[in-house]
C-alpha positions in Angstrom: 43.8 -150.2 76.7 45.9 -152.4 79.3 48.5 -149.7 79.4 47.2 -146.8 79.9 45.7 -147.3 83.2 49.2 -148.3 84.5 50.8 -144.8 82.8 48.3 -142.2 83.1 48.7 -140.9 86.4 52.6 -140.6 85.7 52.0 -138.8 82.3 49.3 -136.8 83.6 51.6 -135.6 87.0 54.0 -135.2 84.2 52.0 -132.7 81.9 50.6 -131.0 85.0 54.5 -129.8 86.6 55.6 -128.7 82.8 55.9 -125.4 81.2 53.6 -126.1 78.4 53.8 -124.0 75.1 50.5 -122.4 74.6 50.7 -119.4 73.0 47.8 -119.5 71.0 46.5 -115.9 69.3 42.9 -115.4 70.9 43.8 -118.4 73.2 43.5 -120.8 70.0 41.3 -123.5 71.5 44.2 -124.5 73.8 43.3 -125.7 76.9 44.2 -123.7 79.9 47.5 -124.3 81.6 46.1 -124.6 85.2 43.2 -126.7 84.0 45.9 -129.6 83.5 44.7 -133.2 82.7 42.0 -134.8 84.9 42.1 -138.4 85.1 38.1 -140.4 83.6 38.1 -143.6 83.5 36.0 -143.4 80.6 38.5 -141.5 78.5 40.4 -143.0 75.8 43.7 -142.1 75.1 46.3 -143.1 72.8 49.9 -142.4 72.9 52.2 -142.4 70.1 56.1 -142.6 69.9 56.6 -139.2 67.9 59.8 -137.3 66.9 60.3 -133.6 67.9 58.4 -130.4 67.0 60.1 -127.0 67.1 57.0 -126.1 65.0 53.8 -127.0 63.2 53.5 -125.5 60.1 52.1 -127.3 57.2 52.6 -124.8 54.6 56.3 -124.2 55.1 57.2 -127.9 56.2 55.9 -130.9 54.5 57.0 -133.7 56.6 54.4 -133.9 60.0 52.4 -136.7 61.3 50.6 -134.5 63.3 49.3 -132.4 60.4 46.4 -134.3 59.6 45.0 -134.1 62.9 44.8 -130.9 62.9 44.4 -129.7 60.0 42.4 -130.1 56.8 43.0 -129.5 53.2 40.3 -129.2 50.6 41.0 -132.7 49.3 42.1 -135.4 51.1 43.4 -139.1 50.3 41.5 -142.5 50.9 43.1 -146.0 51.6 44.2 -146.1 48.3 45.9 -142.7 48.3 43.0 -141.5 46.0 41.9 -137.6 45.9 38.4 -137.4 47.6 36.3 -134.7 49.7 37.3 -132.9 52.5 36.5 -129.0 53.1 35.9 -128.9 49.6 32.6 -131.2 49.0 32.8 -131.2 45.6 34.5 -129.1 42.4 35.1 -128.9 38.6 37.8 -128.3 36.6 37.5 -125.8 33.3 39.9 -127.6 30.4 39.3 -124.1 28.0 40.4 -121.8 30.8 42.4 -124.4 33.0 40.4 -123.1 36.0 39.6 -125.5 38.7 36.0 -123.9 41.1 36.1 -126.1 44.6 32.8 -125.8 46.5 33.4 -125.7 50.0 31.5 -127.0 53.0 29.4 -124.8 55.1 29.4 -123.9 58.9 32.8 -125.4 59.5 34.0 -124.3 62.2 38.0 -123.8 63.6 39.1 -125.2 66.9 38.8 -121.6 68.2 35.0 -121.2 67.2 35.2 -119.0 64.0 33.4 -120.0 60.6 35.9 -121.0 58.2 35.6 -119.7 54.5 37.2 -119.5 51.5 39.4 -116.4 52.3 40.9 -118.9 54.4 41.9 -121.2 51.3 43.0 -118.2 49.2 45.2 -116.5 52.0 47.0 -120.0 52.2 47.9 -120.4 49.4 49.1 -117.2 48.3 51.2 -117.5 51.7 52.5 -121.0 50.1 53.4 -119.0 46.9 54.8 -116.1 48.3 58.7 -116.2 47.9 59.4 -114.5 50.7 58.0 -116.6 52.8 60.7 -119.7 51.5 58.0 -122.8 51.4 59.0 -125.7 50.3 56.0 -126.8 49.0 55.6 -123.7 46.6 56.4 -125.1 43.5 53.3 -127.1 43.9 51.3 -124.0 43.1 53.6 -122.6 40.5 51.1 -122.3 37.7 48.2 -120.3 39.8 47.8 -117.2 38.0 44.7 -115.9 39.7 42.6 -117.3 43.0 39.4 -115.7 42.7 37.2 -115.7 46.0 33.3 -116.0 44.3 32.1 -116.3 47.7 32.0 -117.3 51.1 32.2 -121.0 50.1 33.3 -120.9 46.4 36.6 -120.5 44.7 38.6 -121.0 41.8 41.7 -121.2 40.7 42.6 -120.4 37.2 46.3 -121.6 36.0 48.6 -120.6 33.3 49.6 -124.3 32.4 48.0 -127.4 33.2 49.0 -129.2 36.4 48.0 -133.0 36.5 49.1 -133.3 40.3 46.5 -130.0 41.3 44.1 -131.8 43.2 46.5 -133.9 45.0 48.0 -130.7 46.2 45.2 -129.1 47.1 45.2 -131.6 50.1 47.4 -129.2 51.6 46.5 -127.9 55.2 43.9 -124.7 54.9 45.3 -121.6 57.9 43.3 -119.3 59.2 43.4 -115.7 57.8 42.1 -114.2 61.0 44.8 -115.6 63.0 47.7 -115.0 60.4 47.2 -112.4 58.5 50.1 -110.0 59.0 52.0 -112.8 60.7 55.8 -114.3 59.8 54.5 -117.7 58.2 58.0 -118.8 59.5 58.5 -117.5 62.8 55.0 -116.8 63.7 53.6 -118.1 67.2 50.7 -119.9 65.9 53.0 -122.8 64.6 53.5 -123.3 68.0 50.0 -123.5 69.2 48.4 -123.9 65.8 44.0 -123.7 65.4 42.6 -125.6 62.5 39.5 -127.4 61.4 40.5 -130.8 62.0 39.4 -134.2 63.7 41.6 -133.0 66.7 42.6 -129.7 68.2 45.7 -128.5 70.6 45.0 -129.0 74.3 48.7 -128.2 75.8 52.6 -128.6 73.8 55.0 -129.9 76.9 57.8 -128.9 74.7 60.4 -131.7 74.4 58.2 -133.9 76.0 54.7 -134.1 74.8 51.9 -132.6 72.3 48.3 -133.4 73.6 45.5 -133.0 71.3 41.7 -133.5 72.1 39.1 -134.9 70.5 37.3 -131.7 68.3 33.3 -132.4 69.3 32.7 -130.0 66.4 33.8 -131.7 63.8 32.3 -131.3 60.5 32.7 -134.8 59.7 31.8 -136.3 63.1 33.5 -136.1 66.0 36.4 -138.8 66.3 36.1 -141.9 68.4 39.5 -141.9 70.7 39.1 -138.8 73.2 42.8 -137.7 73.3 46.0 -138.4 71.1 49.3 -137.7 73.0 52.3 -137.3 70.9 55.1 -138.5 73.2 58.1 -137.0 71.9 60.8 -140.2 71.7 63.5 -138.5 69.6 65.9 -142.1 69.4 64.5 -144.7 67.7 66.5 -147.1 70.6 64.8 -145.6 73.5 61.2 -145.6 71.4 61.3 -149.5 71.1 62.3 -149.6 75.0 58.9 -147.3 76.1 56.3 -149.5 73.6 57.8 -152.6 75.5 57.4 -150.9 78.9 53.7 -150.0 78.4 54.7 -146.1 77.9 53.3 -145.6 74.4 50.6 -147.8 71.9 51.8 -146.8 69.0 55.2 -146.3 67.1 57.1 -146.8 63.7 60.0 -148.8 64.8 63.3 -149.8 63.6 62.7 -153.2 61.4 65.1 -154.9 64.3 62.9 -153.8 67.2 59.6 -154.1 65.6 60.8 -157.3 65.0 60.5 -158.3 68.9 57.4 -157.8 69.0 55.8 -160.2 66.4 53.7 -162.6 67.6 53.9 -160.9 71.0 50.9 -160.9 73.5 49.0 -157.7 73.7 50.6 -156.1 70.3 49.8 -156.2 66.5 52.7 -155.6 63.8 51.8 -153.6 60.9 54.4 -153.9 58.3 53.6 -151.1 55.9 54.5 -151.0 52.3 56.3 -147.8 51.8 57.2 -145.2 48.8 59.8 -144.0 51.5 63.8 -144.6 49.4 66.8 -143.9 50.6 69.9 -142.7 48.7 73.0 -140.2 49.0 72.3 -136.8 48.2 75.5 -135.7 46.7 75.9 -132.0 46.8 76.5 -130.1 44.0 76.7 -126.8 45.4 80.4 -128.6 46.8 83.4 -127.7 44.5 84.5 -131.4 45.3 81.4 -133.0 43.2 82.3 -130.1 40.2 85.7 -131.8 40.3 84.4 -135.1 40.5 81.2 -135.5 39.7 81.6 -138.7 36.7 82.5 -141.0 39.6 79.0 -140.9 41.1 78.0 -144.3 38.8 80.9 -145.6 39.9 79.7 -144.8 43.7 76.1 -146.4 42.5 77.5 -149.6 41.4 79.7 -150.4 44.2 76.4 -150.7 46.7 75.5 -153.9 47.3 71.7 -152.9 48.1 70.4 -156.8 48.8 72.9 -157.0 51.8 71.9 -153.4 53.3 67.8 -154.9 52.9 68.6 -157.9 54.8 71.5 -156.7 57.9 70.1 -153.3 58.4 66.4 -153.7 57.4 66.3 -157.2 58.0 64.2 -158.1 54.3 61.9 -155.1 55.2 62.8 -153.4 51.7 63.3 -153.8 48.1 66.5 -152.0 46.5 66.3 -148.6 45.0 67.0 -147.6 41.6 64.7 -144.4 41.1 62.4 -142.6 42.7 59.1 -143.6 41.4 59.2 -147.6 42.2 55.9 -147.7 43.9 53.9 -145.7 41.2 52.3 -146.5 38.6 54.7 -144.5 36.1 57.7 -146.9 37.1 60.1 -147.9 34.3 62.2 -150.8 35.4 63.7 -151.3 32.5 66.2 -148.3 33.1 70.2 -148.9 34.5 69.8 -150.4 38.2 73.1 -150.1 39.1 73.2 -153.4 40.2 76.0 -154.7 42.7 79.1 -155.1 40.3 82.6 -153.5 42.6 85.0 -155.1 39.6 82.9 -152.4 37.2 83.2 -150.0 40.0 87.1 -150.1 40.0 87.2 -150.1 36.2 84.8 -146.8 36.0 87.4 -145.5 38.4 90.5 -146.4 36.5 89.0 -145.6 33.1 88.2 -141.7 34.8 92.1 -141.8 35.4 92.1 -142.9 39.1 95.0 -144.8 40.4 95.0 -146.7 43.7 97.2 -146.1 46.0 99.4 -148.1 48.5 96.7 -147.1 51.0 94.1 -149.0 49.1 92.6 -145.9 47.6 91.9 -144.0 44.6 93.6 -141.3 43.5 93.2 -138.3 41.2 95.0 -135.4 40.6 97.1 -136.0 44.0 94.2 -136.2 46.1 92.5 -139.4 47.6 88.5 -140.0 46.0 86.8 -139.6 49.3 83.8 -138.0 50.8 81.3 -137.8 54.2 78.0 -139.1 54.1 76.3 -136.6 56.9 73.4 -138.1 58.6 70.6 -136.3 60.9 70.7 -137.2 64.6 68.2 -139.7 66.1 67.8 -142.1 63.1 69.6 -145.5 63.7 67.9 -146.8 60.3 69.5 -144.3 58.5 73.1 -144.0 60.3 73.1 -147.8 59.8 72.4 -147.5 56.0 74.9 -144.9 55.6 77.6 -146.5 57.7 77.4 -149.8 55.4 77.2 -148.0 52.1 80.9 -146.1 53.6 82.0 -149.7 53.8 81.6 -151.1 50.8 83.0 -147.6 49.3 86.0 -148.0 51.1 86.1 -151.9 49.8 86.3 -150.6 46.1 88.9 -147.9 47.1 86.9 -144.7 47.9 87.7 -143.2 51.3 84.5 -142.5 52.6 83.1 -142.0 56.4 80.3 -140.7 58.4 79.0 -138.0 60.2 76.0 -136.6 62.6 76.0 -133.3 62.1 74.5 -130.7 64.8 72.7 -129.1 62.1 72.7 -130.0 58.5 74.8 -127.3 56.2 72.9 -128.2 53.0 74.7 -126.1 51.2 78.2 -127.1 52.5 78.0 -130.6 53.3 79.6 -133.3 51.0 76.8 -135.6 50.8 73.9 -136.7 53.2 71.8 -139.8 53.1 68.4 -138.6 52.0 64.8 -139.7 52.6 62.4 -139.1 50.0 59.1 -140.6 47.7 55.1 -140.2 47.5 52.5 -142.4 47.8 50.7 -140.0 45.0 50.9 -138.6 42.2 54.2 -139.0 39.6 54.9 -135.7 39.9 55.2 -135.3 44.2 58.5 -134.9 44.9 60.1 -135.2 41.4 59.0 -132.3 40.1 60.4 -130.3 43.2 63.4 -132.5 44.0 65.1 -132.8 40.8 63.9 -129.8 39.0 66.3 -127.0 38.4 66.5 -124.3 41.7 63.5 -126.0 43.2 62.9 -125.7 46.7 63.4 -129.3 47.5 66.2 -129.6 45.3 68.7 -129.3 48.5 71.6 -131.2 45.7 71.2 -128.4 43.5 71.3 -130.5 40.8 70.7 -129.7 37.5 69.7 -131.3 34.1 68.0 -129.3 31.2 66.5 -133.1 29.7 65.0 -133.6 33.0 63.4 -130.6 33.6 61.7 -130.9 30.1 60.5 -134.6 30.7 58.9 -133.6 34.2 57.5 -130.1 33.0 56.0 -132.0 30.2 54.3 -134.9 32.5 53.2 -131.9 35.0 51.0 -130.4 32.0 49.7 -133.6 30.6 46.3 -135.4 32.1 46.7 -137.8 28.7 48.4 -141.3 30.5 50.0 -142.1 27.4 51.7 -138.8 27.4 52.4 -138.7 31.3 53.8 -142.7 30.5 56.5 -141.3 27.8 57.8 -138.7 29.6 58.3 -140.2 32.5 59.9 -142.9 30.7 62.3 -140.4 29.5 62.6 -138.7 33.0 63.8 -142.4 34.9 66.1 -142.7 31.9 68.3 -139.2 31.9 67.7 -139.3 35.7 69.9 -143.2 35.8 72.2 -141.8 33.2 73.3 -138.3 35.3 72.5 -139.7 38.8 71.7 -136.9 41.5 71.4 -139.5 43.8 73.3 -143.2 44.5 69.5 -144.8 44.8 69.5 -147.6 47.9 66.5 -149.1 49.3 63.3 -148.3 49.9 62.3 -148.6 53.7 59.0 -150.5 54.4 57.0 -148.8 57.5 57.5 -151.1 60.6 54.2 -149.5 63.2 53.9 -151.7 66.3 50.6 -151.2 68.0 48.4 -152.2 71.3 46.1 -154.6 70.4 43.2 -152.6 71.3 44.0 -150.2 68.6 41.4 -150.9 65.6 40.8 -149.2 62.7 44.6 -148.9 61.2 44.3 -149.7 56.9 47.2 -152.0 56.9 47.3 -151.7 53.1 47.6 -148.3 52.3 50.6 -147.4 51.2 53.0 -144.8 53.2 54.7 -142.1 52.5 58.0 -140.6 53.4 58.8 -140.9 57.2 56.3 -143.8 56.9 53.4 -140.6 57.2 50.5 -141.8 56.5 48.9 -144.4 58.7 46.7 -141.2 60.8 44.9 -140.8 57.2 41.5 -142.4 59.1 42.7 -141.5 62.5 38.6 -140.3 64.0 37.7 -144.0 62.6 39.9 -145.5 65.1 38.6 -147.1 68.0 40.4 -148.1 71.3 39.3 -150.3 74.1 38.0 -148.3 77.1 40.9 -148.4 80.0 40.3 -150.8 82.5 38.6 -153.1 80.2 41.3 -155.9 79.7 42.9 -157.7 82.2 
């Protein structure tokens, strides 16, 4: 690619003066740190505009990018976000004993040379399950009553309820037992140089600066095409746009503004990503303010006016938000969109006993209607969203305002302007979102109707069945909002043109993660080779 010859020198100098994090258990495949990066003018490398990594740790987080090229799970998802193949070549499910029995793949190997089996798969998930260890993914496994190891490469599953969305979750990153058994799943040092079986293993961590992964020769499914994929860490989306219009990275999801300098740009392709990715205020329950005044949350929902947030902050590159399963195939959009009405706004307000003050606001009980939207640092996107929506409340007379917290208090914090939505089945982040005491639920809402409707889709793999109750779920949900619903964000990746292989099609997830899916199909032009 043209830029990598201009930049590799600097990066490489770069990587070589660091402290690198390497603290792999048995040296974990990771390069060593006086081997440092050797400049070949037949390597290919691509570097991507990433966020930061205190860890990674796919069974406690959910969230990473880099996950995938790692890591794999015993399912994956195709272009079309189906369940296929991975370490798992093929299984069946038992409908009498709701036991699924994955057959695994033999003589795969882990970045650090040992044969992976399925003690690997069982230890994983049990970690997953294990309360102690406070996963959020863990209520995807809730029903496993019994993981039975048959051997080296078999294993079931038997569960104590049906769970529609099983083999979807069973996409979820296999650990190795040998290198964490016995180990804090949270704290361990493996999460900082982490070993797995994937298309791509850990060569250095420049922390704060710079993940490097190499190509794994040994992979089971072939070894990948690009040689190395550095994950520049760019934490403000600002200063990203500035370094993929300087030549410093090929690839990065960019703010719809700055990706939209680069359409039709020499040298660069624009890949504007459909996206199951909303945005919406949390409120938070677990706040004595929202016990107080929690019936002036439809109120809240129909004073946003969605269509102008879409087109000044995302510039058209959305669609308004009214639930949270818009791009799936169990969308009803025939429940209450809470579209743009202030005047109803004001009257919801005044019929709840609110008077407006000489200020401009509401008032109840002696004390202004007001709250703060918190926001996490380095995403303009979402500080821009949140700082419109706090205008248009103040507009209708609700003092609100915003803030960037150091560190998010979920648990203290009035509201915050969340980021959720799956690409796959109904019941990814519903079920553990909005059901009651989750661990995803960071609103601690509650609702005994919703619960039922999403417990009763989880245990149906009848359409017709999984239809109604989700129906029912989108209905109760816009009736007791736990969220003020806003727009869902389309995926704005700006590329080098010498990047192929990116599905521009398949639809993202939250974060925009997704678009690595076929990452060892990629293919790069060899440095040097354009003008």
């Amino acid at each position: 690619m043209k830029k990598i010859c201009v930049i590799l020198f600097a990066l490489i100098t770069s990587l070589l003066l660091a402290a690198c994090s390497s603290l792999a258990p048995g040296d974990a495949g990771v390069k060593a740190q006086d081997d440092g990066l050797q400049e070949d003018n037949n390597e290919t490398v691509l570097i991507y505009g990433s966020g930061d990594y205190t860890r990674i740790n796919p069974a406690m987080d959910e969230h990473g990018e880099i996950n995938i090229l790692i890591f794999n799970g015993l399912t994956a998802h195709n272009g079309d976000n189906e369940v296929i193949p991975s370490l798992a070549k093929s299984w069946e499910f038992d409908k009498d004993t709701c036991t699924y029995t994955f057959h695994l793949e033999e003589g795969v190997k882990w970045h650090d040379g040992e044969t992976f089996t399925a003690k690997d798969v069982k230890f994983t998930v049990e970690a997953i399950m294990n309360p102690e260890n406070g996963s959020e993914n863990s209520p995807d496994y809730e029903e496993v009553e019994e993981i039975n190891v048959i051997d080296d490469y078999t294993i079931s599953f038997q569960l104590a309820s049906p769970n529609a969305a099983f083999l979807d979750y069973m996409t979820m990153a296999v650990l190795p037992e040998h290198l964490l058994a016995g180990e804090d799943m949270q704290e361990s040092d493996f999460f900082r140089a982490p070993v797995g079986t994937g298309p791509y293993r850990l060569e250095s961590w420049d922390v704060g600066q710079a993940i490097t992964l190499v190509k794994n020769e040994n992979y089971f499914k072939g070894a990948p095409n690009i040689d190395k994929i550095i994950f520049k860490i760019v934490a403000d989306d600002n200063v990203k746009a500035l370094q993929m219009e300087s030549g410093e990275l090929d690839l990065a999801l960019l703010a719809p503004k700055d990706a939209q300098r680069f359409q039709g740009k020499d040298g660069y392709i624009c890949y504007d990503m459909k996206t199951s990715d909303y945005r919406g205020i949390l409120f938070n329950f677990q706040n004595a303010y929202w016990v107080e005044n929690k019936d002036i949350i439809p109120a809240i929902c129909y004073a946003i006016d969605r269509e102008a947030i879409i087109d000044a902050v995302l510039l058209g590159q959305g669609i308004p938000a009214y639930g949270p399963l818009q791009r799936n195939i169990y969308h009803n959009e025939t429940v209450e969109h809470y579209d743009y009405a202030p005047e109803k706004a004001k009257e919801l307000l005044e019929a709840a006993g609110c008077v407006r003050n000489e200020d401009g606001f509401y008032e109840r009980n002696g004390k202004t209607l007001g709250f703060v939207i918190s926001v996490g640092a380095g995403d303009q996107v979402r500080l821009d969203i949140a700082q419109a929506v706090a205008g248009q409340l103040r507009e209708v007379g609700i003092e609100c305002s915003v803030e960037i917290p150091v560190q998010v208090d979920w648990g203290g914090q009035m509201a915050y302007l969340i980021g959720w939505g799956s690409p796959f089945d109904a019941d990814a982040h519903t079920y553990k979102v909005f059901g009651t005491d989750k661990s995803a639920n960071y609103s601690g809402y509650s609702n005994e109707l919703v619960d039922q409707y999403l417990i009763m889709a989880r245990q149906s793999d009848d359409p017709s069945v999984r239809r109604k109750a989700y129906d029912q779920f989108q209905e109760e949900l816009a009736k007791d909002p736990a969220f003020a619903f806003i727009c869902y964000v389309d995926a704005n990746y700006v590329a080098d043109a010498g990047i192929s292989g990116i599905s521009p099609d398949t639809v993202m997830g939250h974060h925009g993660v997704g678009i690595f899916w076929n990452v060892a199909e990629w293919e790069i032009e060899e440095p040097g080779t354009q003008p």
